[in-house]
C-alpha positions as CSV (number, residue, x, y, z in Angstrom):
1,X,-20.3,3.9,8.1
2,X,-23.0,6.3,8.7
3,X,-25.9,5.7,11.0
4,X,-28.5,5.8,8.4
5,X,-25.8,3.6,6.0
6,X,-25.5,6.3,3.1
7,X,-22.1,6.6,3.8
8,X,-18.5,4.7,4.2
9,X,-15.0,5.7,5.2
10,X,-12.6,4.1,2.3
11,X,-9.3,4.3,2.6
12,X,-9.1,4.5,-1.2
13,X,-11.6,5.6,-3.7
14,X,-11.9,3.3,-6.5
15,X,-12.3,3.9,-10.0
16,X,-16.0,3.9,-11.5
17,X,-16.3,-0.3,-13.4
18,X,-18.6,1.3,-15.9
19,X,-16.0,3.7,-17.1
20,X,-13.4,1.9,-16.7
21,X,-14.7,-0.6,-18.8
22,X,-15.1,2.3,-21.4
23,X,-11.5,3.3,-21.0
24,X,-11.8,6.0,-18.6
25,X,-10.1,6.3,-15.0
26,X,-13.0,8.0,-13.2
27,X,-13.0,8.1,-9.4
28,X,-16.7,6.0,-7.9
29,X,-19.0,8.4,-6.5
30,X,-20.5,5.4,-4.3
31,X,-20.9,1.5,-4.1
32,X,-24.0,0.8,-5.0
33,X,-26.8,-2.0,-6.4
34,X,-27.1,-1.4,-10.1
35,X,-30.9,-1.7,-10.8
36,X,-30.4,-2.2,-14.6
37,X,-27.6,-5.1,-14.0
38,X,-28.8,-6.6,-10.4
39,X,-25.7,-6.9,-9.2
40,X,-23.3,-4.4,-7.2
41,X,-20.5,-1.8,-8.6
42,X,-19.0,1.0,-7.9
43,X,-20.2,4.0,-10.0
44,X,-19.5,7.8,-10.4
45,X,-21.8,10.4,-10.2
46,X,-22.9,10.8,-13.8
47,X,-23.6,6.8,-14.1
48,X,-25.4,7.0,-10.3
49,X,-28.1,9.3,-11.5
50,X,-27.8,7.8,-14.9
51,X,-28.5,4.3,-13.7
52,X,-31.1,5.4,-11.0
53,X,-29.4,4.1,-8.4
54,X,-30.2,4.7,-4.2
55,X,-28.1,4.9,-1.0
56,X,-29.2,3.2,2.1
57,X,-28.8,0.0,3.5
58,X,-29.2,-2.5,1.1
59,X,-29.2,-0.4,-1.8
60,X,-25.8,1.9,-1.5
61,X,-23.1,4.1,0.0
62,X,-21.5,6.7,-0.8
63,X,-17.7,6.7,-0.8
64,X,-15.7,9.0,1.8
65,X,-12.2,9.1,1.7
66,X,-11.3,8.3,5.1
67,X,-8.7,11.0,6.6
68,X,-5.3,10.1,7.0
69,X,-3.1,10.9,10.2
């Protein structure tokens, strides 16, 4: 996790729930509070913005891939 909590080291990178529900196999950009729903999800980058969703603590993180050794 970041210091300022934008961040977190996944070892996988899950699919986006919007699109998924939708059909669609699109890798989550972040996990994040969904202002529109109130509750928490992991989103891509199109629905992040298109939701209006934040990072920070309390509010979201991106998803890094953590390296593999």
């Amino acid at each position: 996790m970041s210091k300022d909590h934008t961040e977190v080291a996944v070892t996988t990178i899950p699919n986006c729930n919007i699109c998924t529900m939708a059909g669609d196999t699109t890798p989550a950009y972040a996990d994040v509070m969904i202002p529109k729903y109130g509750s928490w999800g992991d989103l891509c980058e199109k629905h992040f913005f298109e939701y209006g969703c934040g990072l920070g603590l309390g509010i979201g993180q991106k998803l890094i891939l953590k390296p593999t050794n």
